[in-house]
C-alpha angles and dihedrals in degrees: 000000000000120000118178101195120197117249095251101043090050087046099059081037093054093036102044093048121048095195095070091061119119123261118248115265122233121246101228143009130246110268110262118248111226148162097202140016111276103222084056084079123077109236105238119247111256106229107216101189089060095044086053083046090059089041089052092044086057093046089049089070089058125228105355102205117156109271093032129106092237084061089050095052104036088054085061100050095043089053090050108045081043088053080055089062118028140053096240137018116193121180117206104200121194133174127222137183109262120216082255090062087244121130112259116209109203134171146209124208122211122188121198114204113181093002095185093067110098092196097073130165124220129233125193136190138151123229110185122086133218121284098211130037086226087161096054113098102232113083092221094050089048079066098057120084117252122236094229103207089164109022094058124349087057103073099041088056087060100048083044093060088048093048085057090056099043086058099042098049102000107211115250107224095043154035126218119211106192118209129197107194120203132216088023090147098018095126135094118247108281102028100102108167081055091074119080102043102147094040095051093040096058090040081055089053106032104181110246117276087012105142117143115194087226140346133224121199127202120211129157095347103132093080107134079228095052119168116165111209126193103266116220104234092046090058084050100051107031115010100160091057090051088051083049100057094037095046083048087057094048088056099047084037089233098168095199094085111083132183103222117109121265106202118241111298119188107224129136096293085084105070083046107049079046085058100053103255101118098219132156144209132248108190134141089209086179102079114204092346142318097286109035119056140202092156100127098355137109089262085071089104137123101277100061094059120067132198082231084068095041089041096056085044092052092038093069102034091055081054087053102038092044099030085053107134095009 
């Protein structure tokens, strides 16, 4: 789910319900625990061409909505290329009603690197697709699952691609824990409190001594157009993360970071920031631009993405994850 919601509208929301207030955000972060200076160790080079190759590998098993055998397979293949990587691999399966009335068995994957370093970061994207084009005009076509090249298969190729690299030359003053989180847009329109399910499951069951000092979540960042603007929440919940990644970008002059303001946009960071754990959203929620959708439609397919797109996401997210502490 990604709802874009207008100014006024959030503002009566936030004001008219406490309990959707922010957390306060710590201060400060634990210290890092390191055996050598960050910046003593050279940041990988994020290979584009390899992160669009895993997007393409999810989007060959077709939609992978919950139920379907895309999302059965895909859930393989993405265990699997993940076991390669890190130290430990850990899947979190739940089941939910679907509007059938039929069980759903859903699944969230979580991915330890460096699992001895008590200073970890936190990494978030959501792998299944939508099971309904409910964007698309036609009525027939609103009926049909979408491939979900960007909502969905783009951010795990990201996160893909940095796995390879944790594993490859692990980074000395952090660890990185990846979640995929499941039945993220599994929920009619209008069924809000539907969206969301991985992400509120695993903030419901939260594994013991799990405590990231922030979280980044990755969501629609693979548009050829791509332009990441500051989300709102995110600047509510964890502004000093958001100054960290774009002043990351500034110093790499990746141009895909704007900073212009996105509006709130309900996504998984959510369920974690109300947990405790201060994470935020990149997400380019105009796709391809303001006027002109594919979000939830049928257009949501591999040539519209581009590596240039995952490379300028993963980029920045290898300078933030090697220069910690630096």
């Amino acid at each position: 789910m990604k709802h874009a919601f207008s100014l006024l509208l959030l503002f009566l929301l936030l004001t008219g319900c406490m309990k959707e207030n922010p957390k306060p955000v710590p201060e400060n972060p634990p210290a890092a625990q390191a055996t050598a200076k960050p910046a003593d160790i050279p940041v990988p080079a994020f290979d584009g061409a390899r992160a669009y190759a895993y997007l393409t590998a999810q989007t060959d098993f077709g939609p992978r909505a919950p139920g379907s055998d895309g999302h059965r397979n895909c859930l393989g293949y993405l265990s699997n290329e993940l076991s390669q990587y890190a130290d430990a691999v850990n899947l979190q399966p739940f089941t939910v009603a679907g509007y059938d009335g039929k069980e759903l068995h859903m699944t969230n994957i979580i991915a330890s690197f460096h699992p001895e370093a008590r200073t970890r970061i936190l990494l978030v994207a959501h792998w299944d697709t939508r099971p309904w084009a409910d964007q698309e005009e036609s009525p027939a076509r609103a009926k049909l699952p979408i491939l979900g090249a960007n909502d969905g298969a783009s951010g795990v190729a990201v996160l893909l691609e940095i796995a390879r690299h944790l594993k490859a030359s692990p980074p000395a003053a952090v660890g990185v824990d990846m979640l995929l989180t499941d039945g993220e847009d599994y929920a009619k329109e209008g069924h809000d409190q539907d969206y969301l399910r991985g992400a509120k499951y695993f903030a419901e069951h939260i594994p013991a001594g799990f405590q990231p000092i922030f979280g980044i979540l990755l969501d629609m960042v693979g548009d050829k157009r791509l332009e990441l603007m500051k989300e709102r929440y995110s600047l509510s919940y964890a502004p000093d993360v958001v100054e960290q990644v774009w002043s990351a970008a500034k110093a790499l002059n990746v141009v895909q970071f704007s900073d212009k303001l996105q509006n709130y946009v309900t996504d998984d960071h959510l369920p974690l920031n109300k947990a405790g754990i201060k994470t935020i959203d990149l997400i380019d929620f105009d796709y391809p631009d303001e006027t002109n959708r594919y979000w939830h439609t049928l257009e949501d397919t591999p040539d519209k993405c581009s590596g240039e797109s995952l490379e300028a996401v993963g980029k920045v997210l290898l300078y933030v994850i090697y220069k910690q502490g630096a």
